[in-house]
C-alpha positions, 0 to 999 in steps of 0.5 A: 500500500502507498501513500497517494502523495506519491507515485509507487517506485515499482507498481504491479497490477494483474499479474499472472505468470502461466507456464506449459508443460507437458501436463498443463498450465501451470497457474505460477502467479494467478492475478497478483498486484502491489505496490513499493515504495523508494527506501521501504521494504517490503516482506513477501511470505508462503509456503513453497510453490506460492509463487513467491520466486516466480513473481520476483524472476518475473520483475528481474525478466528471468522467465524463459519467454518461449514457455511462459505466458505473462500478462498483467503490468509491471511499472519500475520507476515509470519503466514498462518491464513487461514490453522491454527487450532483453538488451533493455533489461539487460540494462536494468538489471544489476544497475537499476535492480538486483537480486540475492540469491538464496544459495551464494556458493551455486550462485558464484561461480567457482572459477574466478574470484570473488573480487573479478565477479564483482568489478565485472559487473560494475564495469559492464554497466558503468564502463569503468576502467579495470583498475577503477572496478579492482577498487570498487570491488575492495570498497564494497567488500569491506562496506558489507564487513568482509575482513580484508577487503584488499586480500580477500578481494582475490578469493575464490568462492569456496574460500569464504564462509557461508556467511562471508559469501552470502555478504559477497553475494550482496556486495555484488548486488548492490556494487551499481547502486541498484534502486530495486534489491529482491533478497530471495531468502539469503538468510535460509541457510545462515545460523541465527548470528550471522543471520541477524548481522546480515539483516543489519547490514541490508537495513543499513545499506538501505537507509544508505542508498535509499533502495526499496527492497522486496524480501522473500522469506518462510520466516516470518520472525525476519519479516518482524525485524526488516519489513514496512509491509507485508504481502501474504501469498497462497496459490499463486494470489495475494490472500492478505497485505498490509502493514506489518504491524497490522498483519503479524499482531491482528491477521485478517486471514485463515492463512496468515492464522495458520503462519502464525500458529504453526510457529514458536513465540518466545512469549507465554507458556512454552508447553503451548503445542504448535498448530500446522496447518493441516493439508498440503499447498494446493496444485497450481496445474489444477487450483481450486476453485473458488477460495484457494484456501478452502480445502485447508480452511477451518472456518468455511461453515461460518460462511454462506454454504458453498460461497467458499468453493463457488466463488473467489474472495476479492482483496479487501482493504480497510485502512491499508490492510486488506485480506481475500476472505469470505468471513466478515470483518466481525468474524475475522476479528472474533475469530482470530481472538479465539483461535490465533491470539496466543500465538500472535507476534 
């Protein structure tokens, strides 16, 4: 959600990213919209398959264009991703946004150093001097905290730690001043320490550069620490956003009820058993109908018989918070009191 005061940094209306195979479509993104905003980040949770990844190789123009359908629109300061050609987004990419991969040591290449992979993409789109990109790479590996920037610069990959790397894996993302950084769950494979000294490094290097930052992650303790916002997905489609204050302390949705229950909290009784949410994801070949949700649902006897599975809910918001469910407002608010309040963040 933005303020009406301003336009939207990067502004996605409708999209739905479609893939054939050889057993159907796959329904990957199914009608997703949201905005950001320049130096606010915004935190994107679901389980695997909800099309999380997709949505944001899909901003980047990493889809294979001869097996994918994608419509919709996807607005990045004014710039039309979807109608670019590969030389346009060539252009954007690494300059204009960036990405961090989840797994730094598969996305380094083991075969030259460290410091070369990252004056290499400063200098293709700055045309610096390779001297100039040399001290550039040095001067972005001691920025993200690397000991020895002047010496480690001419480390290969595998000489790193898995913390050490995941902070090269940002230094290169961020070495042309990117004003869109997507961080694909880098802190997955991280321990607790080292995970919170990377959230802390990107806060600072955003306040910094004022970049607006999209954050995937299952873990919605980070999205607690990191993001302004909060898009929840389910089946390819949003089922709730807002602020995150209003989405991790008063859900909207039985989704986001089910996240929040199915993990520990540091608050109340520990003896407090976790609440998994029952069932599995949903197919995106053969999605339900309906509400996506419903199959794994608890509360669609509350609800008119058969409006759940008949009919999809639009995104309904109130007050920049809005939430894809039948139930009532009323409902809602009784109902997570009831039975996701202890749990809640």
């Amino acid at each position: 959600m933005t303020s009406t005061d301003q336009q939207p940094f990067l502004s996605i209306r409708d999209l739905k990213v479609h893939f054939s195979t050889e057993d159907g479509v796959v329904k990957a993104v199914d009608g997703l919209s949201f905005d950001l905003a320049r130096g606010k980040t915004l935190g994107i949770v679901g389980e695997s398959g909800s099309g999380k990844s997709v949505t944001n190789l899909t901003i980047l123009g990493l889809h294979d264009r001869d097996r994918t359908a994608i419509d919709g629109q996807i607005l990045l300061d004014g710039n039309d991703l979807l109608s670019a050609n590969e030389r346009e987004l060539e252009r954007l990419r690494g300059n204009k946004m960036s990405m961090i991969f989840q797994d730094a040591l598969a996305s380094l290449s083991p075969y030259h150093t460290t410091g070369k992979q990252i004056s290499e993409t400063y200098r293709k789109h700055t045309g610096a001097s390779k001297k100039e990109s040399r001290q550039r790479a040095i001067e972005m590996l001691r920025r993200v905290g690397i000991p020895q920037p002047d010496i480690r610069v001419d480390d290969y990959p595998h000489q790193f730690s898995g913390g050490m790397r995941q902070r090269a894996m940002i230094a290169m993302a961020l070495v042309c001043d990117p004003e869109l950084l997507i961080a694909d769950e880098p802190t997955t494979a991280l321990d607790v320490t080292v995970q919170a000294q990377i959230m802390d490094l990107l806060k600072d290097l955003q306040q910094e550069f004022g970049t607006a930052i999209i954050f995937i992650t299952h873990d919605l303790g980070v999205i607690a620490d990191i993001a302004d916002d909060v898009l929840v997905m389910y089946g390819g489609r949003c089922v709730e956003h807002g602020t995150k204050n209003g989405v991790l302390r008063a859900p909207q949705h039985p989704y986001t009820w089910g996240l929040l229950g199915s993990m520990p909290s540091l608050e109340g009784p520990v003896d407090v058993p976790l609440s998994p949410i029952p069932g599995s994801p949903p197919s995106l070949l053969n999605p339900p109908s309906g509400c996506s949700f419903h199959p794994r649902c608890a509360f669609t006897e509350k609800v008119r018989s058969g409006l759940c599975a008949a009919e999809r809910p639009p995104l309904e918001t109130a007050e920049s918070h809005g939430a894809a469910c039948h139930l009532t407002a009323d409902q809602r608010r009784d109902f997570f009191a009831d039975h996701a309040a202890p749990r809640s963040h």
